[in-house]
N, CA, C and O of each residue as an XYZ file, in Angstrom:
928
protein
N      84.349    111.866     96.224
C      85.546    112.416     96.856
C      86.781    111.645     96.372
O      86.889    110.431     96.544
N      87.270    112.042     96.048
C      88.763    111.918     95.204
C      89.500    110.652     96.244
O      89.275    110.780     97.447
N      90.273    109.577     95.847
C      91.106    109.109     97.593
C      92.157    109.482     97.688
O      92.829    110.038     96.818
N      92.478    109.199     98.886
C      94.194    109.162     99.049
C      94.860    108.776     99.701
O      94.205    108.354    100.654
N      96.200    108.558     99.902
C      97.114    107.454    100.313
C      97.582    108.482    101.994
O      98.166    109.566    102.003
N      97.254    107.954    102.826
C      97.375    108.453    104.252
C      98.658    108.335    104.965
O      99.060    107.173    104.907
N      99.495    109.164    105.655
C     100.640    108.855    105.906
C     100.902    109.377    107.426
O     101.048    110.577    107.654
N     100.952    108.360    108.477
C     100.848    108.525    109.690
C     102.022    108.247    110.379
O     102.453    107.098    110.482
N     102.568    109.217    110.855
C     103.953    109.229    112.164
C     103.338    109.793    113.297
O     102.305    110.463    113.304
N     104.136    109.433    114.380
C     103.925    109.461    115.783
C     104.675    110.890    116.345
O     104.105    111.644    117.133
N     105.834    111.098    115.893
C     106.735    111.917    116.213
C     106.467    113.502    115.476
O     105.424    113.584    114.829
N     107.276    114.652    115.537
C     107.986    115.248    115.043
C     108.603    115.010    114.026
O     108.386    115.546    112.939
N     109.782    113.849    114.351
C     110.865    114.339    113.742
C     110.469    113.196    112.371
O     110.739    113.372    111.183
N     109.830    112.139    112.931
C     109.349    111.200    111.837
C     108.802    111.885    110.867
O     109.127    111.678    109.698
N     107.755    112.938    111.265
C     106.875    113.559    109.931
C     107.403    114.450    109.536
O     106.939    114.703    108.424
N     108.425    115.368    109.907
C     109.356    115.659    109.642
C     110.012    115.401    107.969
O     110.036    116.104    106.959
N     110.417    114.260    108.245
C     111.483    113.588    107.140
C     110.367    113.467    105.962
O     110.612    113.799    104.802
N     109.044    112.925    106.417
C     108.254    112.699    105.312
C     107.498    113.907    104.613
O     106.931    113.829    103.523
N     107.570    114.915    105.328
C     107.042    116.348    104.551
C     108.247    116.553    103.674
O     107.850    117.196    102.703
N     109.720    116.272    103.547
C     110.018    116.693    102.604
C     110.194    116.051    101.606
O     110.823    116.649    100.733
N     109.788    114.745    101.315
C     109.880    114.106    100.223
C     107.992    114.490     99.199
O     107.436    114.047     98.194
N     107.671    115.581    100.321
C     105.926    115.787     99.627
C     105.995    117.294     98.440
O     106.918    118.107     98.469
N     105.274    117.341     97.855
C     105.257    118.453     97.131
C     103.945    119.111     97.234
O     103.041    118.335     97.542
N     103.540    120.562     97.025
C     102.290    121.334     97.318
C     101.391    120.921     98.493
O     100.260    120.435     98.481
N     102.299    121.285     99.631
C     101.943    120.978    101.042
C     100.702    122.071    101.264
O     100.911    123.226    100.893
N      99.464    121.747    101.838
C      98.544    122.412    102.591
C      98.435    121.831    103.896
O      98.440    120.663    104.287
N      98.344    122.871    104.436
C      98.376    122.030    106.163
C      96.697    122.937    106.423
O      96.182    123.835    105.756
N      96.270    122.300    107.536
C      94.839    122.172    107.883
C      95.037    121.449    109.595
O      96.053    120.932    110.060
N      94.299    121.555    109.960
C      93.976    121.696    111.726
C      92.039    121.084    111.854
O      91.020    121.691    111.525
N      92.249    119.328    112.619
C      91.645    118.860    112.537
C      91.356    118.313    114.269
O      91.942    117.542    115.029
N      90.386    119.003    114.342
C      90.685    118.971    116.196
C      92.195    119.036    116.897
O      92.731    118.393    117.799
N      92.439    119.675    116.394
C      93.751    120.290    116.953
C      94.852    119.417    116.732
O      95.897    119.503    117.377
N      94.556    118.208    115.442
C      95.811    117.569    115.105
C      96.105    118.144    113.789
O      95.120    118.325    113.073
N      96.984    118.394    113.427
C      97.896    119.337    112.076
C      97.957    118.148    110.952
O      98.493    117.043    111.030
N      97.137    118.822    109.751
C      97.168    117.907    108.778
C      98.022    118.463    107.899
O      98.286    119.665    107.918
N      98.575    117.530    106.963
C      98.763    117.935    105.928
C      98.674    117.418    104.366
O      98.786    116.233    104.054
N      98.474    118.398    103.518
C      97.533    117.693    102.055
C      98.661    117.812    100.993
O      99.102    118.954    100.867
N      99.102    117.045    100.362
C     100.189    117.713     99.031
C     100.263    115.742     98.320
O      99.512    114.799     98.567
N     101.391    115.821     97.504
C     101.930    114.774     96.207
C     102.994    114.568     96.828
O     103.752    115.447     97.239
N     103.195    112.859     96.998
C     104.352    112.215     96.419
C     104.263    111.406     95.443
O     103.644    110.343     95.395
N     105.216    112.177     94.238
C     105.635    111.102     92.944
C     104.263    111.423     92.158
O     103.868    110.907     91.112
N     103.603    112.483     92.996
C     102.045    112.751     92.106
C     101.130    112.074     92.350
O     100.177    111.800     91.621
N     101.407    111.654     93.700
C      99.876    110.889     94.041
C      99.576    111.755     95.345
O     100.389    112.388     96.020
N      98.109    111.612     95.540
C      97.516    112.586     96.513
C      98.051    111.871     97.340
O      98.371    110.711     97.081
N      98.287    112.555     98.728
C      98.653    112.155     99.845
C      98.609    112.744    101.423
O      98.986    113.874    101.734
N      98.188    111.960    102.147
C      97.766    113.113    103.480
C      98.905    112.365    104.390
O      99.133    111.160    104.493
N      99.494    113.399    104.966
C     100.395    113.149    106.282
C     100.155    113.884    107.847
O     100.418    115.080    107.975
N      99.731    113.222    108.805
C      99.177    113.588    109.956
C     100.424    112.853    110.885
O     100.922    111.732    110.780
N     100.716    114.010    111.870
C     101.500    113.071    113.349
C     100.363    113.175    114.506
O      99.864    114.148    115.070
N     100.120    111.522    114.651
C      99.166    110.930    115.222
C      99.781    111.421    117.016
O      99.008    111.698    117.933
N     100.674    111.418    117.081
C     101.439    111.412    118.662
C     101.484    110.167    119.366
O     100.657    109.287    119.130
N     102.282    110.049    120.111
C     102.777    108.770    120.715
C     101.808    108.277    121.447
O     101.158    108.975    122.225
N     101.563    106.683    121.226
C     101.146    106.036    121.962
C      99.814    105.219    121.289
O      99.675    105.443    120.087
N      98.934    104.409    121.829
C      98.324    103.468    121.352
C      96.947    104.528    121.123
O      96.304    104.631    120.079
N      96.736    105.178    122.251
C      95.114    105.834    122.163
C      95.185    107.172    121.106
O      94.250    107.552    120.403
N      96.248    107.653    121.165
C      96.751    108.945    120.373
C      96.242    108.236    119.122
O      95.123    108.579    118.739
N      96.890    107.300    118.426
C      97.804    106.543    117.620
C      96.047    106.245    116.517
O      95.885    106.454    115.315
N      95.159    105.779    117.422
C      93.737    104.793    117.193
C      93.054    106.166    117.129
O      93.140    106.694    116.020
N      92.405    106.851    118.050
C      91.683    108.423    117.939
C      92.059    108.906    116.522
O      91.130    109.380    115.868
N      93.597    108.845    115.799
C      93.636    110.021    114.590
C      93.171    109.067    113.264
O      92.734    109.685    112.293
N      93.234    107.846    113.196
C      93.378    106.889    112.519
C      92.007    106.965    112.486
O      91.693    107.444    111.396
N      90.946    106.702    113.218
C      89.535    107.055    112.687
C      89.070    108.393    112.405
O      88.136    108.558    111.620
N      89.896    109.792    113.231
C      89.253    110.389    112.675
C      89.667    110.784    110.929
O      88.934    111.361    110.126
N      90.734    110.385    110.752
C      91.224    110.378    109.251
C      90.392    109.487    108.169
O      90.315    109.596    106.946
N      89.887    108.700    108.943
C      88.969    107.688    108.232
C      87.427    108.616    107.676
O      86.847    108.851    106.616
N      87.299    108.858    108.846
C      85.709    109.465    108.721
C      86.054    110.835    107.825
O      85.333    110.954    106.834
N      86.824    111.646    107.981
C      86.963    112.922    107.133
C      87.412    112.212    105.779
O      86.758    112.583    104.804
N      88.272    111.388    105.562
C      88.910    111.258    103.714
C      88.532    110.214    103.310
O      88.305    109.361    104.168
N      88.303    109.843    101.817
C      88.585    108.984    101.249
C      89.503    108.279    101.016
O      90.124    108.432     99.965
N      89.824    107.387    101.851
C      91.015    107.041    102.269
C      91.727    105.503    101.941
O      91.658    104.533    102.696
N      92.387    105.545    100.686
C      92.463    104.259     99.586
C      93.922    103.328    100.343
O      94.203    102.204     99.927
N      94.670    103.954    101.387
C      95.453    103.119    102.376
C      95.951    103.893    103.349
O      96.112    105.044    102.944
N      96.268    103.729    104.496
C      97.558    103.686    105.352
C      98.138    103.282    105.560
O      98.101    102.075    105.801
N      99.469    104.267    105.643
C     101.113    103.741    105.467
C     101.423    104.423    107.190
O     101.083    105.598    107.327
N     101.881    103.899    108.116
C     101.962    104.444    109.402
C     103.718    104.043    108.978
O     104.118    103.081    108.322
N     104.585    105.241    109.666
C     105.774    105.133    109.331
C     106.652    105.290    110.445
O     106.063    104.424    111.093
N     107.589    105.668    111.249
C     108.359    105.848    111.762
C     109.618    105.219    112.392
O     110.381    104.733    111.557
N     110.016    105.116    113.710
C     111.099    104.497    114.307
C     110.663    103.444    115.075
O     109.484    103.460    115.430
N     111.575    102.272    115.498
C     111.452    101.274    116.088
C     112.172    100.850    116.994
O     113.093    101.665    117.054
N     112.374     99.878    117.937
C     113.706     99.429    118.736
C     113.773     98.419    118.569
O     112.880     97.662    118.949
N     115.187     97.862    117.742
C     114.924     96.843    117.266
C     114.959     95.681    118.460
O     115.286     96.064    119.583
N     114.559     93.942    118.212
C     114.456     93.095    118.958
C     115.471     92.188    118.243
O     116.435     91.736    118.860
N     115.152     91.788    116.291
C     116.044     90.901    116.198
C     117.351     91.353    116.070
O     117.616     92.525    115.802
N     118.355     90.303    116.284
C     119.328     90.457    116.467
C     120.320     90.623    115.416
O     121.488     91.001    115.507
N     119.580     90.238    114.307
C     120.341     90.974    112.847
C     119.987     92.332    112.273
O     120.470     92.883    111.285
N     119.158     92.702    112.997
C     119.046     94.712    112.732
C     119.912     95.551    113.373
O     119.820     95.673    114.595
N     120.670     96.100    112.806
C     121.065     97.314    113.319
C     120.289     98.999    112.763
O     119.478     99.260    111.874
N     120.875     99.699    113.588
C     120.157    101.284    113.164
C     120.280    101.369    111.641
O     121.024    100.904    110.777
N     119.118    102.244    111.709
C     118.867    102.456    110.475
C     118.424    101.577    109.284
O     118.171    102.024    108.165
N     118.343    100.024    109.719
C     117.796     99.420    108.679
C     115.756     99.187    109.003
O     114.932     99.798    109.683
N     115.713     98.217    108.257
C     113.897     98.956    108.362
C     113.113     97.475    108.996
O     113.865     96.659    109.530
N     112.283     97.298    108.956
C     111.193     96.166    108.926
C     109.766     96.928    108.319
O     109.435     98.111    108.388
N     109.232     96.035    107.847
C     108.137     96.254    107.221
C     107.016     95.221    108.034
O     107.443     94.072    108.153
N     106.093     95.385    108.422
C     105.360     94.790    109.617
C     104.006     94.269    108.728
O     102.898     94.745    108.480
N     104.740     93.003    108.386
C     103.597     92.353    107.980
C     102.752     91.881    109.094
O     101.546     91.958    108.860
N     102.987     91.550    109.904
C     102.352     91.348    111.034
C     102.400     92.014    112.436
O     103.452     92.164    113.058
N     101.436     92.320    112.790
C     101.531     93.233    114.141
C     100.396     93.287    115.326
O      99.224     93.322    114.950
N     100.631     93.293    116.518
C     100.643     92.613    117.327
C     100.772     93.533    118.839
O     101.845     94.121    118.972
N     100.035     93.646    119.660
C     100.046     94.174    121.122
C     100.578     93.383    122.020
O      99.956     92.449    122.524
N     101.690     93.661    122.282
C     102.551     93.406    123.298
C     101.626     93.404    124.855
O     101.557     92.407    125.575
N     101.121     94.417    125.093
C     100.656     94.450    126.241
C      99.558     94.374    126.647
O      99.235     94.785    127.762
N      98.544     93.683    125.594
C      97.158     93.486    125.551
C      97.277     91.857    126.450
O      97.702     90.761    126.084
N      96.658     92.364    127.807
C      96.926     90.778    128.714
C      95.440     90.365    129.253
O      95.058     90.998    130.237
N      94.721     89.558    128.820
C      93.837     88.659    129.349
C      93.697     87.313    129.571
O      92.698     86.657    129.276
N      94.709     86.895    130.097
C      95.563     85.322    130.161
C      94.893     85.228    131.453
O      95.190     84.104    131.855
N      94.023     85.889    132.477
C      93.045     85.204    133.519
C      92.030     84.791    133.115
O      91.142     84.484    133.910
N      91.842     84.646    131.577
C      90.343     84.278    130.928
C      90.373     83.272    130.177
O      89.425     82.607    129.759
N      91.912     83.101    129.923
C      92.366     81.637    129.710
C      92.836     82.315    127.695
O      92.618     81.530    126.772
N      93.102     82.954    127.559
C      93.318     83.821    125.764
C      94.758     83.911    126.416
O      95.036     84.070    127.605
N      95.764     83.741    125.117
C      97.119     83.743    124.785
C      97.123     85.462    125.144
O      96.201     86.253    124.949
N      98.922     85.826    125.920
C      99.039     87.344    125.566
C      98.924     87.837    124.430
O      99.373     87.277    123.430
N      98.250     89.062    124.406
C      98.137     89.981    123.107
C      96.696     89.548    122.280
O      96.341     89.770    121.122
N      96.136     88.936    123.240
C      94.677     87.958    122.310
C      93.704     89.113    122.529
O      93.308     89.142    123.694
N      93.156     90.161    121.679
C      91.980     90.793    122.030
C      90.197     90.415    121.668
O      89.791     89.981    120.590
N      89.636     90.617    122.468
C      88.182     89.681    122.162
C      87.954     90.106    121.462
O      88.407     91.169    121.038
N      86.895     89.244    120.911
C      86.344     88.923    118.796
C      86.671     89.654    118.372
O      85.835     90.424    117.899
N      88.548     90.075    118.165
C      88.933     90.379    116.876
C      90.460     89.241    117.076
O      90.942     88.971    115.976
N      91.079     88.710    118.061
C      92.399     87.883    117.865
C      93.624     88.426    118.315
O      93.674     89.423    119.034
N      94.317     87.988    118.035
C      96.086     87.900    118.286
C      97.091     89.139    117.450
O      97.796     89.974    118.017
N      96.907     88.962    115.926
C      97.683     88.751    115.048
C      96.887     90.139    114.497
O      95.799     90.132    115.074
N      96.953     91.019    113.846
C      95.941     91.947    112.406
C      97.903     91.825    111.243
O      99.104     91.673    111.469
N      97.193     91.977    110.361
C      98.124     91.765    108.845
C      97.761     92.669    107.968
O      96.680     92.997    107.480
N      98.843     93.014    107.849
C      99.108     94.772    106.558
C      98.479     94.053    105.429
O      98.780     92.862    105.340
N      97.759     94.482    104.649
C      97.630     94.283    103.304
C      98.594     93.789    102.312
O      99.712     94.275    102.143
N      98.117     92.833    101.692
C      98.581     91.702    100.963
C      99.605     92.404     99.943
O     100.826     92.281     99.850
N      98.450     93.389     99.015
C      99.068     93.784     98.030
C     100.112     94.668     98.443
O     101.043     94.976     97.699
N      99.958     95.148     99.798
C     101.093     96.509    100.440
C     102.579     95.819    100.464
O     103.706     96.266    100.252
N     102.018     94.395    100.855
C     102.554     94.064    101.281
C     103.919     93.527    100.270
O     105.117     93.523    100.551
N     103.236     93.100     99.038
C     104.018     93.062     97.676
C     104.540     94.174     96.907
O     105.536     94.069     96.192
N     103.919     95.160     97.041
C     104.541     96.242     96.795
C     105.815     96.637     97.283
O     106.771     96.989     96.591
N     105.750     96.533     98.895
C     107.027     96.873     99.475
C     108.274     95.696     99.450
O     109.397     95.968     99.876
N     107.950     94.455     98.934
C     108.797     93.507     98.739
C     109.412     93.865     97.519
O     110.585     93.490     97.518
N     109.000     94.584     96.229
C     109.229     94.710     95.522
C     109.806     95.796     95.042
O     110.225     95.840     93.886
N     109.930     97.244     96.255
C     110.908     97.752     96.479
C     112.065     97.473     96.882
O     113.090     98.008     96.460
N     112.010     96.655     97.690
C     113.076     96.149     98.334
C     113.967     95.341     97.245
O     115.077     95.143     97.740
N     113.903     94.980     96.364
C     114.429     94.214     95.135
C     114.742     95.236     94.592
O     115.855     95.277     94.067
N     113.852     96.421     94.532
C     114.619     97.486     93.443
C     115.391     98.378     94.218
O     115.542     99.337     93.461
N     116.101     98.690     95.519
C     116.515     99.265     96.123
C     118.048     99.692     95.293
O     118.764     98.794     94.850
N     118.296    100.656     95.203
C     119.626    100.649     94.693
C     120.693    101.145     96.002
O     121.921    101.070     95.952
N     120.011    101.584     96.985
C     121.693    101.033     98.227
C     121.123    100.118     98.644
O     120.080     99.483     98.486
N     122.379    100.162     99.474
C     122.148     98.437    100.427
C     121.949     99.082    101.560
O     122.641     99.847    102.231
N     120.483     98.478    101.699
C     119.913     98.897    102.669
C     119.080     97.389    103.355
O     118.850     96.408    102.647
N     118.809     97.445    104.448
C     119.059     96.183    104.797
C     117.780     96.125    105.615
O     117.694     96.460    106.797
N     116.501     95.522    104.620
C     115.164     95.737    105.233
C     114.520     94.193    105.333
O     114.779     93.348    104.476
N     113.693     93.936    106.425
C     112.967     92.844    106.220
C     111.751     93.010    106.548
O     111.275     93.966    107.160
N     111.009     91.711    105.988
C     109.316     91.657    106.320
C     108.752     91.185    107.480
O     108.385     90.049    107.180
N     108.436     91.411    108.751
C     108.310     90.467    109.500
C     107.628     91.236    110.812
O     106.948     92.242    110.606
N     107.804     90.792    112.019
C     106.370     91.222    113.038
C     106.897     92.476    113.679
O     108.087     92.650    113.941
N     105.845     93.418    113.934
C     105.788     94.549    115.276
C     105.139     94.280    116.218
O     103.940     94.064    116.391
N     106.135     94.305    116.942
C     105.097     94.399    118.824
C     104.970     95.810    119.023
O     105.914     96.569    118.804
N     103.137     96.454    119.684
C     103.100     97.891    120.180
C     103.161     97.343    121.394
O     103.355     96.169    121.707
N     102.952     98.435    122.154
C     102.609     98.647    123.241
C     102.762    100.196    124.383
O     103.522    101.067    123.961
N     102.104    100.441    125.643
C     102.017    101.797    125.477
C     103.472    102.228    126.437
O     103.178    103.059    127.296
N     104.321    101.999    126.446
C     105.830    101.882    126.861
C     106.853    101.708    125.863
O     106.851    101.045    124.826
N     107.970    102.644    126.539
C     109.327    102.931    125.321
C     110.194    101.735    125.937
O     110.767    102.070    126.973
N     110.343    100.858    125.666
C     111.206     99.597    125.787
C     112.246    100.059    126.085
O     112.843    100.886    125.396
N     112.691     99.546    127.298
C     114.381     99.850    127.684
C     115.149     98.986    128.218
O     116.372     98.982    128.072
N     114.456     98.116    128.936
C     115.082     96.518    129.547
C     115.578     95.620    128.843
O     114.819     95.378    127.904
N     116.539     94.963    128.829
C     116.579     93.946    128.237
C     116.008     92.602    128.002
O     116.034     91.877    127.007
N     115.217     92.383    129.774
C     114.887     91.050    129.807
C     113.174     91.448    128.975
O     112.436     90.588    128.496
N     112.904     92.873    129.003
C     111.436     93.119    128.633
C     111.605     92.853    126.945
O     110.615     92.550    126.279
N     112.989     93.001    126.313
C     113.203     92.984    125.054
C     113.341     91.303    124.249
O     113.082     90.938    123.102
N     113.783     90.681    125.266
C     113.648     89.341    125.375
C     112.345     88.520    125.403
O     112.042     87.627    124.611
N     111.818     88.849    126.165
C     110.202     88.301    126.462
C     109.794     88.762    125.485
O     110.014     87.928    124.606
N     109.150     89.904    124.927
C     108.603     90.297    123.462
C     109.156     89.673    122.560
O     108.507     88.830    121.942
N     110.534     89.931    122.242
C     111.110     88.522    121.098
C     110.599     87.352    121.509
O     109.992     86.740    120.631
N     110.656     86.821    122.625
C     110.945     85.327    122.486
C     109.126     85.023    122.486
O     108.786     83.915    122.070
N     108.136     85.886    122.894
C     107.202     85.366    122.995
C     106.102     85.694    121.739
O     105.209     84.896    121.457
N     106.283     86.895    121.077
C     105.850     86.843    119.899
C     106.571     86.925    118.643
O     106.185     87.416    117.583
N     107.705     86.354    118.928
C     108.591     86.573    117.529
C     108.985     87.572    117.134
O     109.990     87.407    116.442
N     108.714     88.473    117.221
C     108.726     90.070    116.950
C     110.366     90.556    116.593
O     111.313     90.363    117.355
N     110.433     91.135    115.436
C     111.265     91.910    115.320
C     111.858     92.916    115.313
O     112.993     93.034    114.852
N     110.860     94.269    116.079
C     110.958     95.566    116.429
C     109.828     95.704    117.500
O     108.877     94.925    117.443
N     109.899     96.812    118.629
C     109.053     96.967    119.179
C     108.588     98.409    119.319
O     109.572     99.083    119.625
N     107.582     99.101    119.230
C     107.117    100.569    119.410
C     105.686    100.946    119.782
O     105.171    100.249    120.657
N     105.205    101.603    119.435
C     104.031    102.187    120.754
C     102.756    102.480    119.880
O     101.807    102.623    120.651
N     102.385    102.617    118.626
C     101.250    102.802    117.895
C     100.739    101.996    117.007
O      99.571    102.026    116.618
N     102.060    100.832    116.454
C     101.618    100.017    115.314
C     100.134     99.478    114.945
O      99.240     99.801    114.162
N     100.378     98.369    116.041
C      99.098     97.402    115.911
C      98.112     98.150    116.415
O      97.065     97.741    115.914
N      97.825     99.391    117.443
C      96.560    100.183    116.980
C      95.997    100.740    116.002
O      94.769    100.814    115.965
N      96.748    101.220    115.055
C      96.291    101.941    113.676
C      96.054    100.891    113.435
O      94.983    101.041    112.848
N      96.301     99.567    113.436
C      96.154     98.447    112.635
C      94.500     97.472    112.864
O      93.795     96.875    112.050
N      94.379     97.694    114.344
C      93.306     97.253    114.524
C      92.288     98.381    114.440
O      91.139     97.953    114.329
N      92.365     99.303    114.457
C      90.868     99.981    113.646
C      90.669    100.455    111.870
O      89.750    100.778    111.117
N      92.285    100.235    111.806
C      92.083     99.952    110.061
C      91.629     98.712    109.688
O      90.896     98.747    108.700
N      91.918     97.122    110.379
C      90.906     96.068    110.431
C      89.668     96.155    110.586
O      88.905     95.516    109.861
N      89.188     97.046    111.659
C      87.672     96.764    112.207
C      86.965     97.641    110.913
O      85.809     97.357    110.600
N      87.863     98.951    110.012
C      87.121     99.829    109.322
C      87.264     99.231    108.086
O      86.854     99.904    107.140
N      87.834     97.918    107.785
C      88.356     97.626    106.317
C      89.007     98.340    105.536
O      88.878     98.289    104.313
N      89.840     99.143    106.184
C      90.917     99.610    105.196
C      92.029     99.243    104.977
O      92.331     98.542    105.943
N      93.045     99.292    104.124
C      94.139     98.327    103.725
C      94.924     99.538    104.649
O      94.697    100.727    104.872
N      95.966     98.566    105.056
C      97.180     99.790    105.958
C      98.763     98.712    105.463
O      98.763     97.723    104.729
N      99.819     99.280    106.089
C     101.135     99.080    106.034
C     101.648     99.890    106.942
O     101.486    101.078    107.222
N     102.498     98.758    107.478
C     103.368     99.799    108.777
C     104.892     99.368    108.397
O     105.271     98.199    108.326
N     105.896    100.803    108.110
C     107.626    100.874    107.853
C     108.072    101.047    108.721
O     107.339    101.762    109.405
N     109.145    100.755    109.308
C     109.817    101.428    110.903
C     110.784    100.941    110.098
O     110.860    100.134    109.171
N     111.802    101.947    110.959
C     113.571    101.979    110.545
C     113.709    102.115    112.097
O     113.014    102.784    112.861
N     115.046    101.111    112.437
C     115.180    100.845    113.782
C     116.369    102.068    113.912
O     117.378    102.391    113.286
N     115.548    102.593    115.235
C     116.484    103.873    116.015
C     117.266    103.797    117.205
O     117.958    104.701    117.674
N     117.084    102.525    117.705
C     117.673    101.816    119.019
C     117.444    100.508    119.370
O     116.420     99.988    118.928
N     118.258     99.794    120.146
C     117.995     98.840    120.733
C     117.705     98.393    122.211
O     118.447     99.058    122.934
N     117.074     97.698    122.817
C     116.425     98.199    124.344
C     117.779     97.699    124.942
O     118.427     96.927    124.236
N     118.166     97.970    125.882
C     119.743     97.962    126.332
C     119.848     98.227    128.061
O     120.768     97.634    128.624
N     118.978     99.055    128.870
C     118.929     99.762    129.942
C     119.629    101.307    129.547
O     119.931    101.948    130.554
N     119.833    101.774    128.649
C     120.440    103.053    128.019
C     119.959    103.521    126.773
O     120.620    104.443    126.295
N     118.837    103.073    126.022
C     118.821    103.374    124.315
C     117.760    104.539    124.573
O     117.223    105.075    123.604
N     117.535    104.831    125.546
C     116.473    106.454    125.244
C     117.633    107.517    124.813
O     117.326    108.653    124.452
N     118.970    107.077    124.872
C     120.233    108.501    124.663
C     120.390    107.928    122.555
O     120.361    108.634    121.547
N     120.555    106.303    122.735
C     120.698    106.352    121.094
C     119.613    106.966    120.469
O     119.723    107.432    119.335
N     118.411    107.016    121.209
C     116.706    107.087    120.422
C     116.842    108.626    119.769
O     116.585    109.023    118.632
N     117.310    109.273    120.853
C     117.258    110.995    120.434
C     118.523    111.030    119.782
O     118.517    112.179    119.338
N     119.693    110.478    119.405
C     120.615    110.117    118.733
C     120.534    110.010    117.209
O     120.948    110.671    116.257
N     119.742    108.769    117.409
C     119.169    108.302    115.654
C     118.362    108.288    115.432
O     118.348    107.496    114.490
N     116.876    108.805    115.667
C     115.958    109.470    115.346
C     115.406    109.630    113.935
O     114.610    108.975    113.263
N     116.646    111.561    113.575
C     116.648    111.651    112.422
C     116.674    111.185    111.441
O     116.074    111.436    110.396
N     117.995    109.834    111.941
C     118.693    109.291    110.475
C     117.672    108.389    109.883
O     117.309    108.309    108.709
N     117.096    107.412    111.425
C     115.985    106.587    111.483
C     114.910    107.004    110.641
O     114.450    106.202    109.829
N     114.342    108.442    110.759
C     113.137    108.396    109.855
C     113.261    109.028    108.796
O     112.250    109.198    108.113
N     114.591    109.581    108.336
C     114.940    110.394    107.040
C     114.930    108.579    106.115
O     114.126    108.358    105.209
N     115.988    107.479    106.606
C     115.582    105.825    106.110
C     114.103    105.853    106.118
O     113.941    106.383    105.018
N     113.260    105.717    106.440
C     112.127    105.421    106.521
C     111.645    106.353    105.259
O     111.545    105.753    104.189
N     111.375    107.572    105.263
C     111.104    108.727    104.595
C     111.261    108.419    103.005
O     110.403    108.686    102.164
N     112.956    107.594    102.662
C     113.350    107.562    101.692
C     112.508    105.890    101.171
O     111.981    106.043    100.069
N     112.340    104.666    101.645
C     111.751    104.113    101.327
C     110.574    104.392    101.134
O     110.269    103.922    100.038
N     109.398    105.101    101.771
C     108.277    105.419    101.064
C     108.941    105.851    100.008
O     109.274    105.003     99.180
N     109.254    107.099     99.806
C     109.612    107.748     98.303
C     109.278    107.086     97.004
O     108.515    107.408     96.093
N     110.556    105.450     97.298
C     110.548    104.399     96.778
C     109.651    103.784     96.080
O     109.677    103.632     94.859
N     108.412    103.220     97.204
C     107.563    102.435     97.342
C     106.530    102.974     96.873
O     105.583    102.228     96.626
N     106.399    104.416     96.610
C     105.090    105.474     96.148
C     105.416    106.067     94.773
O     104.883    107.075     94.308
N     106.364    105.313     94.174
C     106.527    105.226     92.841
C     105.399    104.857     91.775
O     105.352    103.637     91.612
N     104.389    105.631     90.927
C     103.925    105.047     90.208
C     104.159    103.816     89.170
O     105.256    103.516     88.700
N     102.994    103.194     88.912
C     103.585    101.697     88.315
C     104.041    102.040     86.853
O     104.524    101.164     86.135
């Protein structure tokens, strides 16, 4: 079976942006989640919207596993940002990622510690150079860094909740599917990468910026794959 490069958003409007950078789209219906089969830049490529949230997020991610030959995942969409040098529309690339709300600290394990698998799961090395090395070839200025995602199954809106996630795992964006695709692409050994372009910041008000910048958020996102799925 032939492989191919897997491309997972949560949203609409995220997969959206990334169907049109695809060419010779086939769409297909896989327990009632909408696939779709076509080329970017001429490489095979499947794009599925997983739907929001951690269990949504983990359910499509294996069943994409078990149906394709499946040589990476790229999980893409929007974020809210945490650090304080992102604004909208710029990106993070999640070398590291991380469950915010995974709590067994009565058993004496750090927050976010899940049993015999850890804390921490990490995008693929080489993904991980790849996308550094877009980022060098970027011709706008676009203003992306490498560094952690917090999931969890809540749309961040507090400030002090935006605080505690920064201050306690470092984290530089926070959203709702990351580190699940991530931990059953760990447990299945497959290489993954997660892009987010930040669409808000948690504020007590950013669900009005979220549906605001959205678009712009994952049309940025959309255009760095493009980038990054450049043959060598």
């Amino acid at each position: 079976m032939e492989s191919v490069i897997v491309i997972m958003a949560a949203m609409e409007e995220e997969a959206n942006e990334i169907a049109k950078i695809m060419e010779n789209l086939q769409k297909n219906t896989i327990y009632g989640i909408i696939v779709y089969e076509g080329f970017i830049n001429g490489l095979k490529a499947i794009l599925v919207q997983n739907g929001v949230g951690k269990v949504n997020a983990a359910r499509t991610t294996q069943m994409i596993i078990d149906k394709y030959n499946v040589e990476y995942i790229i999980n893409v969409g929007t974020a809210g940002g945490l650090n304080n040098k992102l604004a909208i529309g710029d990106i993070v690339v999640g070398e590291n990622l991380i469950q915010h709300d995974f709590d067994i600290t009565a058993f004496g394990h750090e927050k976010g510690y899940i049993t015999d698998i850890g804390k921490t799961f990490k995008s693929d090395a080489k993904l991980i150079k790849r996308a550094q090395n877009t980022i060098k070839n970027l011709k706008e200025n676009i203003n992306v860094i490498v560094g952690t995602i917090a999931s969890g199954d809540i749309f961040c809106t507090q400030i002090a909740m935006k605080e505690k996630i920064r201050d306690k795992f470092n984290a530089d964006c926070v959203e709702m599917e990351a580190a699940a695709i991530a931990q059953v692409c760990t447990l299945d050994k497959v290489p993954f990468i997660v892009i987010r372009s930040i669409s808000d910041v948690p504020n007590g008000s950013n669900e009005i910026t979220f549906e605001q910048f959205i678009k712009i958020a994952s049309k940025r996102c959309a255009e760095f794959i493009k980038q990054m799925l450049k043959k060598d």
